[in-house]
VOSE-372080 format. One record per residue: y, z, x of N, C-alpha, C, O in turn; residue number from 1; residue in three letters. Coordinates in Angstrom, 2 decimals, always signed. Layout:
N
+---------+---------+---------+---------+---------+---------+---------+---------+---------+---------+---------+---------+-----+------+
!  nnorth !     nup !   neast ! canorth !    caup !  caeast !  cnorth !     cup !   ceast !  onorth !     oup !   oeast ! seq ! type !
+---------+---------+---------+---------+---------+---------+---------+---------+---------+---------+---------+---------+-----+------+
!       Y !       Z !       X !       Y !       Z !       X !       Y !       Z !       X !       Y !       Z !       X ! NUM !  ALA !
...
+---------+---------+---------+---------+---------+---------+---------+---------+---------+---------+---------+---------+-----+------+
# end
This chain:
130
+---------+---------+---------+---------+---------+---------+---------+---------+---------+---------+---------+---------+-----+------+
!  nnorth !     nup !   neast ! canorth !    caup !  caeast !  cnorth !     cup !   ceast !  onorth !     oup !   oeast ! seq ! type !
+---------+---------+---------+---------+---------+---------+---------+---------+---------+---------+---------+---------+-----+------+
!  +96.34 ! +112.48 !  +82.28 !  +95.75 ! +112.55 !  +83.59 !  +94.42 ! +113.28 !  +83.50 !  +94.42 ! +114.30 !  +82.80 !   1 !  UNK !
!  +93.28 ! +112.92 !  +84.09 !  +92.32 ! +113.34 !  +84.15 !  +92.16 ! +114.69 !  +85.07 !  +92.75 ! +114.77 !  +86.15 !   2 !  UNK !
!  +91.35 ! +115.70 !  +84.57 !  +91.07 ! +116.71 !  +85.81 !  +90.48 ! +116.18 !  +87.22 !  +90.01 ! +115.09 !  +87.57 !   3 !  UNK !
!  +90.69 ! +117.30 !  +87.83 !  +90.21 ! +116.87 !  +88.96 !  +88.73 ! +117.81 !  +89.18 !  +88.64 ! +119.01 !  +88.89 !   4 !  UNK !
!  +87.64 ! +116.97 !  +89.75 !  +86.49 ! +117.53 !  +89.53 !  +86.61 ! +118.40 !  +90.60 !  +87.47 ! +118.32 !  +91.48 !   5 !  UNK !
!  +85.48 ! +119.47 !  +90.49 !  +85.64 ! +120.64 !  +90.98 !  +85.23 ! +120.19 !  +92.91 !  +85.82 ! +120.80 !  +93.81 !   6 !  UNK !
!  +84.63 ! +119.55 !  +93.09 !  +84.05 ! +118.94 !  +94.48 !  +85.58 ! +118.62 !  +95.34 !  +85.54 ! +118.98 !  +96.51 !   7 !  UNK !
!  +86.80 ! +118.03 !  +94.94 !  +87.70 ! +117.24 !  +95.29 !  +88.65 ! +118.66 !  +96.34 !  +89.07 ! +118.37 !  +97.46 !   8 !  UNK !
!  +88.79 ! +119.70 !  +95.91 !  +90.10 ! +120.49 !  +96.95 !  +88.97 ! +121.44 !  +97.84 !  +89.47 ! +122.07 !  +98.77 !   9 !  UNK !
!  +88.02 ! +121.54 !  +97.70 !  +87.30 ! +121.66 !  +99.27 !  +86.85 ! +120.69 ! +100.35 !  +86.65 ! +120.94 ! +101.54 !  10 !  UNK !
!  +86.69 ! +119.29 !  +99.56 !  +86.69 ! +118.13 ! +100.47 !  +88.03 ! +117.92 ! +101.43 !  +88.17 ! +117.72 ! +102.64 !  11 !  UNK !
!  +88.98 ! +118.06 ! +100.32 !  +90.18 ! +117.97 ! +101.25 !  +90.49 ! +119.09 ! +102.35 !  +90.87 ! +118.80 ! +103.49 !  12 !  UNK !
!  +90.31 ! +120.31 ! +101.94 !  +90.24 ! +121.27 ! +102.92 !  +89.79 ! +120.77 ! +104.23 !  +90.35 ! +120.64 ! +105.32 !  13 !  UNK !
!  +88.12 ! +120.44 ! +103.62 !  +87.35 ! +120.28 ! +105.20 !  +87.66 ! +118.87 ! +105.79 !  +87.26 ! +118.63 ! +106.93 !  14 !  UNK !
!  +88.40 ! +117.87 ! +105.03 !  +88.74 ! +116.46 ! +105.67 !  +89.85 ! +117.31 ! +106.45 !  +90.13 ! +116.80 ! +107.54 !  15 !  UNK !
!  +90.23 ! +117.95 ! +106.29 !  +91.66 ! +118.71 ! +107.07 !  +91.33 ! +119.21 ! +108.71 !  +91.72 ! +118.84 ! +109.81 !  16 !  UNK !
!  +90.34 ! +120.29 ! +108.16 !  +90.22 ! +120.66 ! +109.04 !  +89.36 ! +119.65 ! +110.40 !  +89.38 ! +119.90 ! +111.60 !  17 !  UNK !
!  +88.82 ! +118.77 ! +109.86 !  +88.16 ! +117.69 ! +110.64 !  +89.16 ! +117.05 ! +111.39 !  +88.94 ! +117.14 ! +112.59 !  18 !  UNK !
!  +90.24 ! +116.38 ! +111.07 !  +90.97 ! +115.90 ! +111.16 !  +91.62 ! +116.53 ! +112.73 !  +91.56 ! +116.16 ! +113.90 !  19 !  UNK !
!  +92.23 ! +117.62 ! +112.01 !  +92.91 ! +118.55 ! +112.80 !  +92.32 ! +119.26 ! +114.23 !  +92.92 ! +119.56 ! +115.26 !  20 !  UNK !
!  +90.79 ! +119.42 ! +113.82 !  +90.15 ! +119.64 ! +115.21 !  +90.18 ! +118.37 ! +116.17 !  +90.60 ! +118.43 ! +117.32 !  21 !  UNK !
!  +89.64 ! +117.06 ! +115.48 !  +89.71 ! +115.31 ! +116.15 !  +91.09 ! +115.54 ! +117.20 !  +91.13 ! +115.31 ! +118.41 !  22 !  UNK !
!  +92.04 ! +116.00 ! +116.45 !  +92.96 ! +115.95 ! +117.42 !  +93.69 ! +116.85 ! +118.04 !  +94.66 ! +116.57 ! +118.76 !  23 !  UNK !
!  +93.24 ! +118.06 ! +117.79 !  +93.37 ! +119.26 ! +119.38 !  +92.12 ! +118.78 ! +120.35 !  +92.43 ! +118.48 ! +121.51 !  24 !  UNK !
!  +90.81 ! +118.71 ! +119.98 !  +90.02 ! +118.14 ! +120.83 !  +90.11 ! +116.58 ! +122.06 !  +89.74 ! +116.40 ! +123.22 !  25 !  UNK !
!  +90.80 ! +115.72 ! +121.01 !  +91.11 ! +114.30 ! +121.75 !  +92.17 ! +114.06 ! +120.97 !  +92.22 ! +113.76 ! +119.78 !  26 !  UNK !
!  +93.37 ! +114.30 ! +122.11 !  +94.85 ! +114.54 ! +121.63 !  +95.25 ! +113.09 ! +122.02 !  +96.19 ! +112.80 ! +121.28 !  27 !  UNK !
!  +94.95 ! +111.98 ! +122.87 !  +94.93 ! +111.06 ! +123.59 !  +94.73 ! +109.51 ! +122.57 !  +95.25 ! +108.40 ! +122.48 !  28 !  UNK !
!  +93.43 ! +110.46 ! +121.81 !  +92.86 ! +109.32 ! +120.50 !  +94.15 ! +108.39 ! +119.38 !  +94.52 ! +107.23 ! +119.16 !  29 !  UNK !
!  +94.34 ! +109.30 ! +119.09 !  +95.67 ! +108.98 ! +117.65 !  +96.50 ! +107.86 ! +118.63 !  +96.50 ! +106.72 ! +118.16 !  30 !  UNK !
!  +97.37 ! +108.06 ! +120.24 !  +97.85 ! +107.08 ! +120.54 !  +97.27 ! +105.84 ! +120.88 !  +97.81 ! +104.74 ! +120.77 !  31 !  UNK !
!  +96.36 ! +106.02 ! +121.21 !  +95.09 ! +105.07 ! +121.39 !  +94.68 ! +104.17 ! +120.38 !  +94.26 ! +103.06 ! +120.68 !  32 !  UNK !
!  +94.77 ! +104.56 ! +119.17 !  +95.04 ! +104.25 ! +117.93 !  +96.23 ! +102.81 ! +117.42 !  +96.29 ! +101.64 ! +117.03 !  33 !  UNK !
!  +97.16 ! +104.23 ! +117.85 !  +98.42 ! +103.20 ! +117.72 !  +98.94 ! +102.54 ! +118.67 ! +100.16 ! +102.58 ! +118.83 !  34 !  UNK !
!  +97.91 ! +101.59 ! +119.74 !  +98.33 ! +101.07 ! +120.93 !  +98.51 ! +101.33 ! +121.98 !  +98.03 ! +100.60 ! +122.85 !  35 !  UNK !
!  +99.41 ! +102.64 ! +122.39 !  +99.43 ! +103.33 ! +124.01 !  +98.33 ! +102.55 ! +124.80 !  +97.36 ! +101.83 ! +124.60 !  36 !  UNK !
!  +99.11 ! +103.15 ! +125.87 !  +98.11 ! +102.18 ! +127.11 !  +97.81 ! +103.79 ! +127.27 !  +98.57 ! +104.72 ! +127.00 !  37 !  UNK !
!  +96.32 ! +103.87 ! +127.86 !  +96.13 ! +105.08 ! +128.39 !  +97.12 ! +106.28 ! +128.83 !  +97.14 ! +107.43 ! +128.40 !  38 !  UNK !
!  +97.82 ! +105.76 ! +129.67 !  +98.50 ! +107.09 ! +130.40 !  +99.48 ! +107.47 ! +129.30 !  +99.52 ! +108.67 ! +129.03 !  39 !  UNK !
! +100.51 ! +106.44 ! +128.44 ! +101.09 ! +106.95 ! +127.51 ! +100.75 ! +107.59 ! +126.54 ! +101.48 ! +108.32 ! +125.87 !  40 !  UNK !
!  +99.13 ! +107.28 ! +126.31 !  +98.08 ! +108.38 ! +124.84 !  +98.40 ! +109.69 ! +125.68 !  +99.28 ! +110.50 ! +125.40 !  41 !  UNK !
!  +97.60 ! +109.76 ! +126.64 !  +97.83 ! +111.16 ! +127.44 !  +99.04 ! +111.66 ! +127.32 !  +99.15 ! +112.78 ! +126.82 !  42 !  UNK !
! +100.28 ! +110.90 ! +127.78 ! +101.36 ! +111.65 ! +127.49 ! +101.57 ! +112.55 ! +126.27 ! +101.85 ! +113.75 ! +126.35 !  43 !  UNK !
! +101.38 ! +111.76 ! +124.95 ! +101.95 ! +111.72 ! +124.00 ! +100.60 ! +113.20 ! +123.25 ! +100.52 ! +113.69 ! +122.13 !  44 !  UNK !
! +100.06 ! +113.37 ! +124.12 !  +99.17 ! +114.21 ! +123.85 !  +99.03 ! +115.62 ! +123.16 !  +98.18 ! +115.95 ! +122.34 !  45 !  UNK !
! +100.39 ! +116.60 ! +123.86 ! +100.87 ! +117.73 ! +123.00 ! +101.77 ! +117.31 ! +121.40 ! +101.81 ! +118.25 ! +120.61 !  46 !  UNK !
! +102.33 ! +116.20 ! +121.03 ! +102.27 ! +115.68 ! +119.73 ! +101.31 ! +115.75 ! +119.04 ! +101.50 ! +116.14 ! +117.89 !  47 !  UNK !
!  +99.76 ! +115.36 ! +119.52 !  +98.54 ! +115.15 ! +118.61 !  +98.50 ! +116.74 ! +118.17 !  +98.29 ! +117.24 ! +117.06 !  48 !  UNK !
!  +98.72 ! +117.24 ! +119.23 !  +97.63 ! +118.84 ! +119.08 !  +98.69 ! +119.68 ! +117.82 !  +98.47 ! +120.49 ! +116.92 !  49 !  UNK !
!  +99.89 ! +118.96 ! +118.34 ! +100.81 ! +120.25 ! +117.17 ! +100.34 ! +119.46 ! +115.89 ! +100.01 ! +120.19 ! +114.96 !  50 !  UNK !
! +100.26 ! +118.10 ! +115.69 !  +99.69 ! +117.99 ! +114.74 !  +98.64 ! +118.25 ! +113.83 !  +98.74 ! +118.45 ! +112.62 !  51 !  UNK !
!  +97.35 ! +118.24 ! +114.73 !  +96.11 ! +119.24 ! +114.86 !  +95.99 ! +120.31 ! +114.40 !  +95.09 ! +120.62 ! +113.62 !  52 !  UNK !
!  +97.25 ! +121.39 ! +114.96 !  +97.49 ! +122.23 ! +114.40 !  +97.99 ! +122.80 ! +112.85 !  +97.69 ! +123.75 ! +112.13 !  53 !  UNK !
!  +99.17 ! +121.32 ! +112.80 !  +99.45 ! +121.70 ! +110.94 !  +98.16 ! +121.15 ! +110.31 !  +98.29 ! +121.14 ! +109.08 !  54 !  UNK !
!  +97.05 ! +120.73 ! +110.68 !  +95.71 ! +120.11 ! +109.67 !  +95.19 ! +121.08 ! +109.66 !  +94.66 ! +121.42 ! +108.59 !  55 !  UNK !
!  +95.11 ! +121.83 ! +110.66 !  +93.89 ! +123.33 ! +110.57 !  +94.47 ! +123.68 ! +109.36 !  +94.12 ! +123.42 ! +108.21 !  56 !  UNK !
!  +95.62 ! +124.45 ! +109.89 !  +96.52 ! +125.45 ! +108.99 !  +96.38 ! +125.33 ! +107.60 !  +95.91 ! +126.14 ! +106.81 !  57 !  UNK !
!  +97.06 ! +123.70 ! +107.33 !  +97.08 ! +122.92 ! +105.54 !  +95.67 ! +123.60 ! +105.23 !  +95.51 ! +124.52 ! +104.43 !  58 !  UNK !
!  +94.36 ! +122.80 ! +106.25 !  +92.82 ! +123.09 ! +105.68 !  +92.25 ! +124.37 ! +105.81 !  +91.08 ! +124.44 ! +105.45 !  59 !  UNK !
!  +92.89 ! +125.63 ! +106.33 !  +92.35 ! +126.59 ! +106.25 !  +93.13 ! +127.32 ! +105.12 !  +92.52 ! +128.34 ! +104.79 !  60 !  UNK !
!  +94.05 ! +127.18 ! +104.56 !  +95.37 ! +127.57 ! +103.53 !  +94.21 ! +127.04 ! +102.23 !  +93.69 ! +127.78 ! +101.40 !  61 !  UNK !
!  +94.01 ! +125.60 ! +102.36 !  +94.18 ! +124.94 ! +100.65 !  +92.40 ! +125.64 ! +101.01 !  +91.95 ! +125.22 !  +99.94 !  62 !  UNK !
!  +91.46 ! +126.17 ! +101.51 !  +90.42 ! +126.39 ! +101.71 !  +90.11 ! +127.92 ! +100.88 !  +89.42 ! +128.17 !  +99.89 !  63 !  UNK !
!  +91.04 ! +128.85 ! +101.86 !  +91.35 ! +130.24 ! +101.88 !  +91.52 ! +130.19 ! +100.10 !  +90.92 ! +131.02 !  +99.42 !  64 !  UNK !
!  +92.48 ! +129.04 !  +99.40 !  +93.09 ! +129.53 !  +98.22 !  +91.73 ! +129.06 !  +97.06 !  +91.46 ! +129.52 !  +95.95 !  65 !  UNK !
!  +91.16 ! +128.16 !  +97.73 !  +89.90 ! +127.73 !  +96.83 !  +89.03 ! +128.74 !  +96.71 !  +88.67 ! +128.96 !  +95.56 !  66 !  UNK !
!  +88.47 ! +129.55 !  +97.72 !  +87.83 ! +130.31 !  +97.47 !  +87.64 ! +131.27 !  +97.20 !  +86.59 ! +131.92 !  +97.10 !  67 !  UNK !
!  +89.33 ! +131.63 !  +96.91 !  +89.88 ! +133.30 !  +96.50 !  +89.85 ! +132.96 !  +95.01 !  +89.63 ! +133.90 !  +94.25 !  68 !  UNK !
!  +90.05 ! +131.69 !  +94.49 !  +90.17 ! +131.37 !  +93.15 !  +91.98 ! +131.40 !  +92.98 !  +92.52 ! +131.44 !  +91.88 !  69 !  UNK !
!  +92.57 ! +131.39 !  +94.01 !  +94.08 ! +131.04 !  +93.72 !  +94.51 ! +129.55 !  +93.58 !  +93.80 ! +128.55 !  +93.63 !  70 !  UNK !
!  +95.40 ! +129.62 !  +93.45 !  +95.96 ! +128.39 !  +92.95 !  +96.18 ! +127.24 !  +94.19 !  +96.95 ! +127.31 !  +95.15 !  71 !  UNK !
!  +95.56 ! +126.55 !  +93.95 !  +95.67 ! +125.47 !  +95.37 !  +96.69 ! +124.44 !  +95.16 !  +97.13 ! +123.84 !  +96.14 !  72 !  UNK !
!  +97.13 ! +124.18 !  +93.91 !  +98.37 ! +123.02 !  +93.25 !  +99.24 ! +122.57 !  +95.09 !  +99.31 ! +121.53 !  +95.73 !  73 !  UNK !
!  +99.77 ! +124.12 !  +95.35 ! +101.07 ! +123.95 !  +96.48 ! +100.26 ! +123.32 !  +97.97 ! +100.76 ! +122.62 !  +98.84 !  74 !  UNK !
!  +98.76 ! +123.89 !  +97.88 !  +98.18 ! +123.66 !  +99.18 !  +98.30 ! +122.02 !  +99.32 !  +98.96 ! +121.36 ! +100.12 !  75 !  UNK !
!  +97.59 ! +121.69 !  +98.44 !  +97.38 ! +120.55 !  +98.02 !  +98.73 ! +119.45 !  +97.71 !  +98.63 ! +118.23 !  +97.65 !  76 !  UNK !
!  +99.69 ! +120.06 !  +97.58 ! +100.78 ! +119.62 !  +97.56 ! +101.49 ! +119.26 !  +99.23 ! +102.16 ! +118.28 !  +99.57 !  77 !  UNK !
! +101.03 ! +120.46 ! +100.07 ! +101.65 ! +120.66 ! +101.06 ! +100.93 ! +119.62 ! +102.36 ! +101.42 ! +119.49 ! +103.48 !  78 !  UNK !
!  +99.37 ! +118.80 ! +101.75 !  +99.13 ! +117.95 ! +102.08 !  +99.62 ! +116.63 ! +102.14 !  +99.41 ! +115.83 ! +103.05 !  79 !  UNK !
! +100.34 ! +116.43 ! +101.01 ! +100.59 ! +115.17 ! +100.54 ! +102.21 ! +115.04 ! +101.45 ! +102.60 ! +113.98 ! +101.95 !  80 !  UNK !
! +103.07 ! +116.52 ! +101.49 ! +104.15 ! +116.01 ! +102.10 ! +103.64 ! +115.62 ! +103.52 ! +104.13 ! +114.60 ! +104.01 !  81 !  UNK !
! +102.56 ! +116.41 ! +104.36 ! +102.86 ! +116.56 ! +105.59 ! +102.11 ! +115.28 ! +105.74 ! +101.85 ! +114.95 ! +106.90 !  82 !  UNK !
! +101.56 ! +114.24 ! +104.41 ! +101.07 ! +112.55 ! +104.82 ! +102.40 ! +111.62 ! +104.71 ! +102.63 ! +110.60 ! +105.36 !  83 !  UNK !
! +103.43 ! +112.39 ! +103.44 ! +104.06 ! +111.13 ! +103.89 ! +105.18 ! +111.59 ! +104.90 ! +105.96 ! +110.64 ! +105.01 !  84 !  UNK !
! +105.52 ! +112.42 ! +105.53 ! +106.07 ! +112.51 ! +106.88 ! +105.31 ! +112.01 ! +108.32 ! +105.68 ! +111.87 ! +109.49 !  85 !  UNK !
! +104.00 ! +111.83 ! +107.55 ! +103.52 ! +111.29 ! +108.79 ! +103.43 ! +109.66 ! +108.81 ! +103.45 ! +108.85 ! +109.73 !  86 !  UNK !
! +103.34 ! +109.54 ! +107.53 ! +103.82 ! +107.92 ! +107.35 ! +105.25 ! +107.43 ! +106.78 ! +105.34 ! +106.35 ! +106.19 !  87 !  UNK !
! +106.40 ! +108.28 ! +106.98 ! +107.48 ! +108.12 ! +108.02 ! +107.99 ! +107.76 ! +109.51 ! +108.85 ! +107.00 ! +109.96 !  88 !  UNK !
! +107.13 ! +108.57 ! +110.03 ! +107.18 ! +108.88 ! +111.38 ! +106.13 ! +107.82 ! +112.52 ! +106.23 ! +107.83 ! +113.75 !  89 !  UNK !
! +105.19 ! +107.00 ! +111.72 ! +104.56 ! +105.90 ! +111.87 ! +105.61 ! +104.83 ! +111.85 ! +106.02 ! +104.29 ! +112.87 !  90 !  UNK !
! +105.99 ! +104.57 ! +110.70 ! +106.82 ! +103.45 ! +110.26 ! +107.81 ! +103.47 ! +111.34 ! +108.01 ! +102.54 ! +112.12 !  91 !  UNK !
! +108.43 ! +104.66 ! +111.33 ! +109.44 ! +104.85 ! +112.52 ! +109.38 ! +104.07 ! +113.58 ! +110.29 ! +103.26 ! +113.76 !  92 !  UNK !
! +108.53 ! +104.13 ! +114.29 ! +107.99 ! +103.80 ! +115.65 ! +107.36 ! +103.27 ! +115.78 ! +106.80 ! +103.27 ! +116.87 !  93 !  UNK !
! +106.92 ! +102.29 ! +114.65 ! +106.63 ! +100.66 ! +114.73 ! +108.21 !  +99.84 ! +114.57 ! +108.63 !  +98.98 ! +115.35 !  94 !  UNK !
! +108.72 ! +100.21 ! +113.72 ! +110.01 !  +99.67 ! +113.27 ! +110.82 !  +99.74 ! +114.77 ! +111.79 !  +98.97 ! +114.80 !  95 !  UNK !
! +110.61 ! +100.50 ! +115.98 ! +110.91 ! +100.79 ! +116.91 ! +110.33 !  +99.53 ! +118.21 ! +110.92 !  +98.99 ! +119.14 !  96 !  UNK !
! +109.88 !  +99.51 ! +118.04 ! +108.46 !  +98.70 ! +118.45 ! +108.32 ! +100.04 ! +119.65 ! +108.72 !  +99.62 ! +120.73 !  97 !  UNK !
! +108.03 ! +100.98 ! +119.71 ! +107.24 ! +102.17 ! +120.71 ! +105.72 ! +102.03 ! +120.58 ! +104.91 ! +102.35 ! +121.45 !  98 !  UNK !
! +105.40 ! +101.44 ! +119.24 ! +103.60 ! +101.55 ! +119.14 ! +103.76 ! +100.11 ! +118.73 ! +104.94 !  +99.82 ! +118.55 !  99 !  UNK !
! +102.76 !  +98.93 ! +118.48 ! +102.01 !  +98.06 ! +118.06 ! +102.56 !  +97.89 ! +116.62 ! +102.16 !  +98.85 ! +115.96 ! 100 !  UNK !
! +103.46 !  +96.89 ! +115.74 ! +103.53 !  +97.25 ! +114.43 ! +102.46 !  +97.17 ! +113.96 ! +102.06 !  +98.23 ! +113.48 ! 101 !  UNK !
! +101.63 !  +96.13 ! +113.88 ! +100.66 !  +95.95 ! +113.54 !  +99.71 !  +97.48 ! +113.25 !  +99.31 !  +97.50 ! +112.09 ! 102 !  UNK !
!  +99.43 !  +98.29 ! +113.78 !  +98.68 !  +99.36 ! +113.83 !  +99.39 ! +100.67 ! +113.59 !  +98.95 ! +101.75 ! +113.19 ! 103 !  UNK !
! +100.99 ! +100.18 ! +114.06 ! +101.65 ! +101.61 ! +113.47 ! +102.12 ! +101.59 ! +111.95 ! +102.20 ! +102.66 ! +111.36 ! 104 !  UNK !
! +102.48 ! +100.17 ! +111.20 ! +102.82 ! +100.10 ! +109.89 ! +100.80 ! +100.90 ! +109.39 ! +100.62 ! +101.85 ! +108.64 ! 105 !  UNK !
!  +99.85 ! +100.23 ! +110.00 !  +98.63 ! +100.20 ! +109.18 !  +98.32 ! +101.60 ! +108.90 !  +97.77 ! +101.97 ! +107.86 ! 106 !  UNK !
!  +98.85 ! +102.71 ! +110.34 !  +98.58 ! +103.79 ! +110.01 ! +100.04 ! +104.58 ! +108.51 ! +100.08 ! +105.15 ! +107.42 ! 107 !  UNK !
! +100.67 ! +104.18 ! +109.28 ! +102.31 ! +104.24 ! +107.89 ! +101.68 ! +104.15 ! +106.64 ! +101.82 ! +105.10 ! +105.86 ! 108 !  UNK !
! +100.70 ! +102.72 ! +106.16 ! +100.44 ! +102.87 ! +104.95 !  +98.97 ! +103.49 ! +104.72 !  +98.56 ! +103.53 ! +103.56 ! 109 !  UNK !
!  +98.42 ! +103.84 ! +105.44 !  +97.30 ! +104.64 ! +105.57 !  +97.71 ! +106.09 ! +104.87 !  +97.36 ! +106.67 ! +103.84 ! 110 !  UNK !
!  +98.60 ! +106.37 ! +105.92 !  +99.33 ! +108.20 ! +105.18 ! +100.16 ! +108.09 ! +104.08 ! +100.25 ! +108.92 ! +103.18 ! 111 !  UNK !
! +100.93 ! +106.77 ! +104.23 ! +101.40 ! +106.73 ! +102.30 ! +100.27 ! +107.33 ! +101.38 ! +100.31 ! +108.36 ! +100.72 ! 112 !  UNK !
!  +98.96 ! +106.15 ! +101.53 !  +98.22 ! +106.30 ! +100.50 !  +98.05 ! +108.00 ! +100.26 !  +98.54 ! +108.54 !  +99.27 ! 113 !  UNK !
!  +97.38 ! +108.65 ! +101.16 !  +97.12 ! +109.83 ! +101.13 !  +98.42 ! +110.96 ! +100.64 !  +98.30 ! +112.07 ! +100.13 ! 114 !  UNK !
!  +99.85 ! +110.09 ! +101.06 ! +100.08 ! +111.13 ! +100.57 ! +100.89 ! +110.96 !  +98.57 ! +101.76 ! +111.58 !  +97.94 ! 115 !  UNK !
! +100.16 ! +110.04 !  +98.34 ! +100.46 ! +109.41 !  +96.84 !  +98.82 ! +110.10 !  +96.08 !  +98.70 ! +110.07 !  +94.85 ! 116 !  UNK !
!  +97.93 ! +110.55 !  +96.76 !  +96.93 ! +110.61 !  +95.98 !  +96.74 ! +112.13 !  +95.97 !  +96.38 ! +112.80 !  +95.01 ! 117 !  UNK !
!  +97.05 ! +112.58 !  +97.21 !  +97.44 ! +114.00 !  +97.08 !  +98.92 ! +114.99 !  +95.84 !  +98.91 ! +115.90 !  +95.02 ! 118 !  UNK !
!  +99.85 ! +114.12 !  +96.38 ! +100.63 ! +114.24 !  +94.96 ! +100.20 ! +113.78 !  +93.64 ! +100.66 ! +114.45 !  +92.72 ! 119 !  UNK !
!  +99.54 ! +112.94 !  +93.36 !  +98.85 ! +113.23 !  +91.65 !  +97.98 ! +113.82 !  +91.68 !  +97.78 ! +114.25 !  +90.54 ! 120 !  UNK !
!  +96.93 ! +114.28 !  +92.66 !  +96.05 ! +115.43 !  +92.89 !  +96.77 ! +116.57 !  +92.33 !  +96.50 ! +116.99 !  +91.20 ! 121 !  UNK !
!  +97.93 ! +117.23 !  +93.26 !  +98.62 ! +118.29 !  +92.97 !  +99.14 ! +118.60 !  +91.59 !  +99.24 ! +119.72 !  +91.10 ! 122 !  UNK !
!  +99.52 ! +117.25 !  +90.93 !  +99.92 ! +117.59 !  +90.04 !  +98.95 ! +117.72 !  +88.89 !  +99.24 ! +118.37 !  +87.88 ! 123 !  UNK !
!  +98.04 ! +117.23 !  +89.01 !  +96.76 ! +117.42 !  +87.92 !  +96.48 ! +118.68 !  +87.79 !  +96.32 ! +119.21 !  +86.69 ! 124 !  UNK !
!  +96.37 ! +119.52 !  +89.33 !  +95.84 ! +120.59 !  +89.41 !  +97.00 ! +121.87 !  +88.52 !  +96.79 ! +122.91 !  +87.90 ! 125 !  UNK !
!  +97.99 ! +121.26 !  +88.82 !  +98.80 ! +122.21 !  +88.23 !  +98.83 ! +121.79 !  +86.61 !  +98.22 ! +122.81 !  +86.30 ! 126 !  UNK !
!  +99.03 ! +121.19 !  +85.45 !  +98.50 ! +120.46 !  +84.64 !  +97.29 ! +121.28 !  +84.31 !  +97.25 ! +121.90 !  +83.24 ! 127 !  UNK !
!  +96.26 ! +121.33 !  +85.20 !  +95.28 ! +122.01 !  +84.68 !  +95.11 ! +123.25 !  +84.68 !  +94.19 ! +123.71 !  +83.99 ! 128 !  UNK !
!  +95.83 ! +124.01 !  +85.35 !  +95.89 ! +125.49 !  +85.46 !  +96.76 ! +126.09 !  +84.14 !  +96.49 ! +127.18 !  +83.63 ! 129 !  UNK !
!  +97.57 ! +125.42 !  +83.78 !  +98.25 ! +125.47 !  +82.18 !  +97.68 ! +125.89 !  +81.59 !  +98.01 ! +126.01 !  +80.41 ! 130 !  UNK !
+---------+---------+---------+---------+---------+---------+---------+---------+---------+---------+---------+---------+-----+------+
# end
């Protein structure tokens, strides 16, 4: 496995924290996304924000550990679970039909990917700290 260049676990940090602000700011968006008709995005709205919230957290954690020079392996790890629970929880509720499959599988394999690239991320990093 190749290292991971030094640019790659502060990108992810700040894709985090981007992320995570997108949706305490416009909590409405993500259902909007996955089909909702307006009033149901709104509903579904305190979902976005707690989500919002674990992106800060992940991106201020795997951030905090980059720049202390600690070990980011787990941060970075702790990304990849909280993608594929989120592309669980997609799949879910397309498989449901509650959202659009069409757009809820797309986001499902959207957070797979991320969270398959974050786990060989993690593990490189640890690999390389050896």
């Amino acid at each position: 496995m190749k290292p991971v260049p030094p640019s790659v676990v502060p990108a992810l940090g700040i894709t985090r924290l981007a992320i995570g602000a997108g949706l305490i700011i416009g909590p409405a968006g993500l259902g909007k996304a996955l089909g909702l008709s307006e009033a149901d995005a709104k509903a579904a709205g305190w979902l976005a924000r707690l989500a919002g919230a674990r992106e800060i957290a992940i991106g201020l954690g795997t951030l905090d550990a980059w720049r202390s020079g600690k070990s980011v392996d787990g941060w970075v790890a702790a990304q990849g679970i909280s993608d594929a629970s989120d592309a669980i929880a997609f799949a879910t509720v397309a498989l449901q039909g509650k959202v659009s499959p069409v757009r809820g599988w797309g986001m499902s394999l959207f957070a797979l990917s991320g969270a398959i690239s974050e786990g060989l991320t993690a593990v490189a990093l640890r690999r390389g700290s050896r």
